[in-house]
Every structure is written in structure tokens, then in C-alpha cells.
C-alpha positions in Angstrom: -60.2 91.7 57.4 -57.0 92.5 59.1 -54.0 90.2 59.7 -50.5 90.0 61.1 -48.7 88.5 58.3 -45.3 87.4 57.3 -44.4 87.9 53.7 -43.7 84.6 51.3 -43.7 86.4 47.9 -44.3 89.7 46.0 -44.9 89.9 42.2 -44.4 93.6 40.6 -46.2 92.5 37.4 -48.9 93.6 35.1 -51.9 94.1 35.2 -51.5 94.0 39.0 -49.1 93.4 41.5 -49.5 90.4 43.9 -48.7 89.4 47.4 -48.4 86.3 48.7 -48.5 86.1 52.4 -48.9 83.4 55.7 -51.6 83.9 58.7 -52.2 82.1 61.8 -55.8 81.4 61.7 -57.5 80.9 65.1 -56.0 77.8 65.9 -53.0 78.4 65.3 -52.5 76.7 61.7 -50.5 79.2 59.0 -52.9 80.2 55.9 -51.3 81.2 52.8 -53.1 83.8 51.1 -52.6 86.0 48.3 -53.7 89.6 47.9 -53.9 92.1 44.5 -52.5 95.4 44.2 -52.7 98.3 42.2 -51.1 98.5 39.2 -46.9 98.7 38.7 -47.4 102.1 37.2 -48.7 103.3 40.4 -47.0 101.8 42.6 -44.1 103.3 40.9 -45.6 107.0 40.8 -46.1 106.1 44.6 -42.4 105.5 45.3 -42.8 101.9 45.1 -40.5 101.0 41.8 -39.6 97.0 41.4 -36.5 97.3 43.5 -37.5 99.0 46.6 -40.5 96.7 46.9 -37.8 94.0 46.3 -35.8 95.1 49.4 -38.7 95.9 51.1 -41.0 93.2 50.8 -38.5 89.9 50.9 -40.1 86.6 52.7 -40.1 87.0 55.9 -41.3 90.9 56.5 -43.3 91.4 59.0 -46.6 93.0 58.0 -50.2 94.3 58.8 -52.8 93.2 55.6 -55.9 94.7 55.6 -58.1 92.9 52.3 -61.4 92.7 50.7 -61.7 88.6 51.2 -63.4 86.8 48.3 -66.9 85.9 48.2 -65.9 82.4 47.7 -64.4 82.2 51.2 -60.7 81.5 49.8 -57.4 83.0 51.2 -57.6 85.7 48.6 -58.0 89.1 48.5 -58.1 92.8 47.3 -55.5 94.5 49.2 -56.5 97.9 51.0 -53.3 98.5 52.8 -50.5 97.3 54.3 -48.5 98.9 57.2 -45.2 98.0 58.2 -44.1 96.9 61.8 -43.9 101.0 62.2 -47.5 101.0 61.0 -46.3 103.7 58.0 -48.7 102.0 54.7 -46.0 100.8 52.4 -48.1 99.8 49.3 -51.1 101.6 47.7 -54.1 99.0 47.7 -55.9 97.7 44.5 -58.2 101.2 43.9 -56.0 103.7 45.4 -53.7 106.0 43.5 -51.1 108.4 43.7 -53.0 112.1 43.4 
């Protein structure tokens, strides 16, 4: 699944980062979901160390979410990627990792 989503939160903790983001479902009603990441380490061998996710990732960003949805039909999620209002991906997702 693939959304236009604004940013509420973004954890850079162990044993995987977290984001924390609002939808407009079909109706037009906001969703808050949340989304896993890959590990800190990575996301840090990526480019993306706690501060520059900080600055880059403050409620209210503007972003593209592409998840794995759970099977239990909640608002939650494996993150794949995320793109910027640019469309550059910003984060890795949950499996990915820095070669």
C-alpha cells in the first residue's frame, strides 16, 4: 500500500526504527498509522544518523509511505520506502540494507 502522508513522529531506536504517520482514508477521515524500519545501525551506514532524520523527519513532513500492512487489518506496517515530496527515498525500509 502506498499513501500520501504527513509525519507525526519518528523514533531512531533499537531494535527498529519507527514512524508514526497520518492518512486520509477514502472518506476523508485521518488514520494514524505506524510503520517499522530497519535497524539504527543501518540507517546510519545509509546516511541516515539520529540527527538528520531529526531534521528531516519532524511532524508535519510531507511524505510518500509505501508498507507491508498487517494481516490483522490495523494501521501498521513494514515500511518498504519512503520518498520525499522530490520523490528521492529518504529511509531504507525494514529488509533493505546499505551494500
Amino acid at each position: 500500500m502506498t499513501f500520501k502522508a504527513t509525519v507525526t513522529e519518528f523514533r531512531f531506536n533499537n531494535p527498529h526504527a519507527q514512524i508514526f504517520f497520518d492518512v486520509k482514508d477514502e472518506r476523508g477521515n485521518v488514520v494514524h498509522w505506524g510503520g517499522e524500519l530497519t535497524s539504527p545501525y543501518n540507517l546510519a551506514q545509509g546516511g541516515w544518523a539520529k540527527r538528520r532524520s531529526e531534521a528531516e523527519l519532524k511532524p508535519g513532513t510531507l511524505l510518500t509511505v509505501t508498507v507491508a500492512p498487517s494481516r490483522a487489518g490495523t494501521p501498521v506496517g513494514v515500511v518498504l520506502k519512503i520518498l520525499n515530496e522530490k520523490g528521492e527515498q529518504v529511509l531504507l525500509g525494514r529488509d533493505q540494507q546499505v551494500e
